[in-house]
Every structure is written in C-alpha cells, then in structure tokens.
C-alpha positions as CSV (number, residue, x, y, z in Angstrom):
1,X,226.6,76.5,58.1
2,X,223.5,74.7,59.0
3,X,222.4,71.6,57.1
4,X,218.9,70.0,57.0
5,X,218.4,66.8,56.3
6,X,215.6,64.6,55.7
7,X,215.9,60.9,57.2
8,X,214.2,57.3,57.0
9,X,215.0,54.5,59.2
10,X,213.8,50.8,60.3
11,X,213.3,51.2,64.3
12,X,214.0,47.4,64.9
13,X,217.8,47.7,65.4
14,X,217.9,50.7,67.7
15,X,216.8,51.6,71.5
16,X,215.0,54.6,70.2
17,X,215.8,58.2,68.6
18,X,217.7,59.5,71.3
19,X,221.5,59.3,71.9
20,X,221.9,56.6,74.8
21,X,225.5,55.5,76.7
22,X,225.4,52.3,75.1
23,X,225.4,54.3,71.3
24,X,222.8,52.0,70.1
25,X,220.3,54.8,69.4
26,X,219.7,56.1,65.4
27,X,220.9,59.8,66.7
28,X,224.0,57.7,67.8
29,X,225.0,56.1,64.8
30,X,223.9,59.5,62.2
31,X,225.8,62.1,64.8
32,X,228.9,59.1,64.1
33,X,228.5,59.2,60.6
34,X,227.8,62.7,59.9
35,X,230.7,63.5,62.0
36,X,233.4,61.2,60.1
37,X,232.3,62.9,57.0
38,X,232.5,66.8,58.8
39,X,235.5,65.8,60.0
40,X,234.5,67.5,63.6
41,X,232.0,66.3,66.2
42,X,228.6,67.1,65.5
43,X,224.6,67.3,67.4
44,X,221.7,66.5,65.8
45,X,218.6,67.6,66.6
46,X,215.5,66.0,65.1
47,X,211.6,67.4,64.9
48,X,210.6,64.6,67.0
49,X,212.0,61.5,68.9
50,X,210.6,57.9,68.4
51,X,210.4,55.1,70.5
52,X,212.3,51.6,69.9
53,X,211.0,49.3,67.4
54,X,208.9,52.5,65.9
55,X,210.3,54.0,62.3
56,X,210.5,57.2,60.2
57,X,209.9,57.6,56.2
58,X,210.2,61.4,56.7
59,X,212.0,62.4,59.5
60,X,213.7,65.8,59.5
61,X,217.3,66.9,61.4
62,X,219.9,69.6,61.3
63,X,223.1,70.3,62.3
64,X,225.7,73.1,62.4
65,X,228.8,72.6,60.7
66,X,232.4,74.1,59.7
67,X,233.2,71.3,57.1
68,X,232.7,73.3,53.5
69,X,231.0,69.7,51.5
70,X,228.7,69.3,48.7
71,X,225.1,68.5,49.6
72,X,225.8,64.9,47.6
73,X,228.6,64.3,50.6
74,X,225.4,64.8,53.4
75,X,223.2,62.1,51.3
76,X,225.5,59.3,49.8
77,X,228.9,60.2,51.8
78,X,227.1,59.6,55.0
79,X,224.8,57.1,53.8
80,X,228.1,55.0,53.3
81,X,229.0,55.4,56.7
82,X,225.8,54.4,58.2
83,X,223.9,50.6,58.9
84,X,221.3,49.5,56.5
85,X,218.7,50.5,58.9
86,X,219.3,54.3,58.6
87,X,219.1,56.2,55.3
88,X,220.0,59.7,54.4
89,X,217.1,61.1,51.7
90,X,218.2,64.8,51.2
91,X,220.1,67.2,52.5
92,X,220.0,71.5,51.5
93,X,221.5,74.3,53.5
94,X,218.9,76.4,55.9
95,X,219.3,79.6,57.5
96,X,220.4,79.6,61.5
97,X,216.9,80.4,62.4
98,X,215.6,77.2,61.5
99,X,215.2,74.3,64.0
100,X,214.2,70.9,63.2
101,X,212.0,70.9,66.3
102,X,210.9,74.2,67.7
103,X,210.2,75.6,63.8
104,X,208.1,72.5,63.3
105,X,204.2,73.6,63.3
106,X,203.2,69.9,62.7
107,X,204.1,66.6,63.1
108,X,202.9,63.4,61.3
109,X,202.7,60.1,62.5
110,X,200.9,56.8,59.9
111,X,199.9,53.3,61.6
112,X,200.4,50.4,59.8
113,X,197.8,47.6,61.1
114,X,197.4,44.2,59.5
115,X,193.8,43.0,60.5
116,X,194.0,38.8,59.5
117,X,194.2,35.6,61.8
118,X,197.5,35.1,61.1
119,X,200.2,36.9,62.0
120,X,202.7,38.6,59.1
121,X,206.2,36.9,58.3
122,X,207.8,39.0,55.4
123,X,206.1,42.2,57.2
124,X,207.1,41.2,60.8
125,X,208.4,44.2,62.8
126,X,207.2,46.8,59.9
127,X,203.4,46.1,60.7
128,X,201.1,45.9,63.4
129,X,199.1,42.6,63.7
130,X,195.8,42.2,65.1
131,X,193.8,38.9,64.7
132,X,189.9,39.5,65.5
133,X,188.3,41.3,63.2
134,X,188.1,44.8,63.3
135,X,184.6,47.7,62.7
136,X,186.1,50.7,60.6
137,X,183.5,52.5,61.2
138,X,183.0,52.2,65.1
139,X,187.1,53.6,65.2
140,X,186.4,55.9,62.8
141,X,183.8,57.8,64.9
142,X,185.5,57.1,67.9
143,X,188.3,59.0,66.6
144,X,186.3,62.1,66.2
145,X,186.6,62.5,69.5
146,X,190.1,63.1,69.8
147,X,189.9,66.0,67.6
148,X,191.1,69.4,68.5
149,X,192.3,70.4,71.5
150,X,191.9,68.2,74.7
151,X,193.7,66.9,77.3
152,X,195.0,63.6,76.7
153,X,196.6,62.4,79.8
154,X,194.4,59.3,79.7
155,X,196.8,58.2,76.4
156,X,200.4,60.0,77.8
157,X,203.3,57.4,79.4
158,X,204.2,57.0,82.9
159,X,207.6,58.3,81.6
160,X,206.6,61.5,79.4
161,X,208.3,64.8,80.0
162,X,205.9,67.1,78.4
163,X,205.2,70.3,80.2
164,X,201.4,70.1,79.5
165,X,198.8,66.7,78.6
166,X,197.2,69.4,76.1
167,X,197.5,69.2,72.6
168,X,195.8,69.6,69.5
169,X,194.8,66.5,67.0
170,X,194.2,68.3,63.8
171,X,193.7,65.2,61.9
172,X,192.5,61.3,62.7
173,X,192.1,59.6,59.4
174,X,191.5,55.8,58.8
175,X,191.7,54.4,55.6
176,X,191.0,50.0,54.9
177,X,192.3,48.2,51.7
178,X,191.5,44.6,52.4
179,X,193.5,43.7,55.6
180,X,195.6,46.7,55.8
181,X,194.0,49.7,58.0
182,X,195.7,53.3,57.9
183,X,195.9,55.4,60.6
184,X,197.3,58.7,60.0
185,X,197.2,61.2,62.8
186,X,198.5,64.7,62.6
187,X,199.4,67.7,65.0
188,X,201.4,70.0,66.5
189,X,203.0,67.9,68.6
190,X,202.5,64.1,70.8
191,X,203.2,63.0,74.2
192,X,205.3,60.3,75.0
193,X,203.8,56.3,73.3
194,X,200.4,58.8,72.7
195,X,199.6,57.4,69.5
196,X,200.7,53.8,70.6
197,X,198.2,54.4,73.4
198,X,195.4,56.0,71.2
199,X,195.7,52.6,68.7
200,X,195.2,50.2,72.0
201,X,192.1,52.2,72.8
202,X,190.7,52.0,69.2
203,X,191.8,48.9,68.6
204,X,189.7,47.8,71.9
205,X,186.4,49.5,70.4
206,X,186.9,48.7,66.7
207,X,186.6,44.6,68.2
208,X,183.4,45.8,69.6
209,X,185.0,45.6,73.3
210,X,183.8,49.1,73.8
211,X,181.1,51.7,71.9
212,X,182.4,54.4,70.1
213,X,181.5,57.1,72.6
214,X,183.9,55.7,75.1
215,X,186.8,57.3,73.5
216,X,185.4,60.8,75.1
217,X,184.8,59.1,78.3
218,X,188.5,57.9,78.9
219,X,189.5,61.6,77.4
220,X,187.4,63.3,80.3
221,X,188.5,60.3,83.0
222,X,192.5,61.4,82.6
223,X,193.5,58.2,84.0
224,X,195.8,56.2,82.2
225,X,195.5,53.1,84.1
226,X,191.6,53.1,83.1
227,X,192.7,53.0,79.3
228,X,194.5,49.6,77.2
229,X,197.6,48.9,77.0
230,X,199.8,50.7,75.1
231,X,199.9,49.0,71.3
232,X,203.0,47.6,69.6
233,X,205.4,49.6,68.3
234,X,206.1,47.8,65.0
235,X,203.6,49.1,62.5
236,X,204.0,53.3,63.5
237,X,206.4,55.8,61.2
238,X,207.2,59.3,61.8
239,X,205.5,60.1,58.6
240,X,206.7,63.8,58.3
241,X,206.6,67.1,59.2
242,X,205.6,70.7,58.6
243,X,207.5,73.8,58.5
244,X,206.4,77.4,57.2
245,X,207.2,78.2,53.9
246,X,209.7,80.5,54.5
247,X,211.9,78.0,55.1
248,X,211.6,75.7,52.1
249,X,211.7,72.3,53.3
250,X,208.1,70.7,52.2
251,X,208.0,67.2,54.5
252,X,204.1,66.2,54.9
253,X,203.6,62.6,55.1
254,X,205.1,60.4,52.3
255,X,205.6,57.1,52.0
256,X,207.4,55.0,49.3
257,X,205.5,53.0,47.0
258,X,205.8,49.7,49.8
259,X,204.4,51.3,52.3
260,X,201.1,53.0,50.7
C-alpha cells in the first residue's frame, strides 16, 4: 500500500530535508516515526528537499507499506512519535503510480520578510529581517523578469545537482501589509538555495542598490559570483505543491491563519 501524506515542519532544529549519518535531518526523524508505527523500516520520498533553517506548511511524501493501519494511525499515531518541530497534517491512500516528486507538476515556495529597523524576537528564525527600507514596486518589476523560462544559473548554488540551470517561474508575486512583505514564487521545479538567491538579488534592488532592470542583466550574465549573497533561510516555507487531478491530493499554497 502506498500512503501520502501531507507535512509541516519548523526547519530550525534540523540539517535539512534529507536523511544525513548523523539522523538529524526531518526525513530522519518521520522515516523513524513512521516506521515504529509500520512496524517495518520505511523510505520517504518528498516533492522537494529544503535546506536547514528553511520550513514547510504543505509539504507532501509517500511511502510504501505492508502494515494494514487506519489513516488516523499515519496523522496522530506518528505525530506522537515525532519532535514538536515536525507535524503530520493528513494522510489517504494513493495508487503505486503516484510519486511525491516525479508526479509533482508544481512546486510552491512563500517568503516571509519583516521590513523594520529592528530585528524580530517572538518571530526570530520564522522570518526574514531586513532593516533599510525596502521599494515594492522597484522588486515587483524586477521580478518580471524572472518569468517564464530562463536560465538561472546566476541564482543556482555552488553545490546544486540539477541536470539543467533551466526552469520555468510561472509565478513571482509580492504582496506588503505594513512591515510584512510576501513573496510567493511558483514552478515546476527550483535549483539548489534558488529562491534564497533570487530574495538577495531583490532585496539589493528593492534598497535602491540596483534598478530594476538589473535582474535581466544578472539572468543573461550566468555568473553567480556577480549576484548577492544568498538570503537567510529563516523566513522561506515550502508552501505546497501541485499534482494532476487524477490523483486527488489538492496541496497549492496554504498557510495557517499565523502565517497569512
């Protein structure tokens, strides 16, 4: 039997998605859980890995399983088992063609960003912080640019494993409600710290560092060491993802009501 499950997590405690040799990893500590609860070893796949320090409101994973439970057992049973940081949100059976990665047609990824002098306390670690203030607009049209597809190896990590720089950005939306700025990015799928790298680069132009129109230039330069630094991780959440409808599992971005 295949189980899908949908997944939300605080990144702060853990080296990342991915199962490490020092178990510290989210993967780590579900495949644990789920697996005292199967009562066999299991391997989860997810529809996309996230860095340390970054966290998930809607991530989806499945695994394959002999262990005859009710779906209550996936949510609460294995919620028991697992830290505070890591939360189970549902869990339904799925036919053996689906994969929480390869059947994913889009990924969605929302940036937190508090834009005041001083830096957050009760939000520290689950928000990005930047002091000067920042141009909505000058980002916003800067992000046009990134639209589509394009090759964005001016914005992919020393470290990234992706066959191709080329992807497709089918959405770049920033929203302001008095010091909190949105950033919600969609598409099919993201290199390695690419959205971490796109916020240093519109950070840079939104405090009038750089016009708008540079955003094409560094996208045609693909030169990572021309770009900014890659931004914080704290304020970014795997914010969901899509699947055909055949499959039943509707994930688009969705956050509870403290992180609107």
């Amino acid at each position: 039997m295949r189980i899908a499950l949908g997944l939300e997590y605080d990144g702060r405690a853990f080296c990342g998605w991915q199962a490490q040799p020092n178990g510290l990893s989210v993967q780590d500590a579900l495949e644990k859980a789920i697996g005292r609860m199967a009562g066999h070893p299991i391997r989860l796949h997810a529809a996309g890995r996230t860095d340390a320090g970054v966290h998930a409101c809607q991530q989806v994973a499945h695994f394959d399983t002999t262990a005859n439970r009710p779906l209550t057992a996936w949510v609460r049973g294995v919620n028991s088992f697992l830290p505070t940081g890591i939360a189970v949100l549902w869990a339904r059976p799925v036919e053996e063609g689906f994969h929480a990665r390869f059947s994913a047609t889009a990924r969605h990824y929302r940036y937190l960003l508090l834009n005041h002098p001083v830096r957050p306390a009760l939000l520290a670690g689950r928000i990005g912080w930047f002091h000067a203030p920042l141009e909505l607009e000058a980002m916003r049209q800067a992000a046009t640019y990134l639209l589509g597809e394009q090759d964005f190896s001016s914005f992919r990590s020393s470290e990234c494993q992706a066959a191709s720089p080329v992807k497709h950005l089918t959405r770049f939306e920033i929203a302001r409600e008095g010091d909190l700025l949105r950033f919600d990015v969609s598409a099919g799928g993201f290199l390695h710290h690419m959205v971490r790298n796109l916020m240093g680069s519109l950070v840079h132009i939104g405090k009038g560092a750089m016009p708008p129109d540079w955003m094409a230039d560094l996208l045609a330069l693909r030169d990572r060491t021309l770009a900014p630094p890659t931004f914080m991780p704290d304020g970014l959440y795997f914010a969901g993802v899509s699947y055909p409808a055949e499959f039943g599992i509707a994930s688009e971005p969705a956050f509870r009501h403290y992180l609107v």
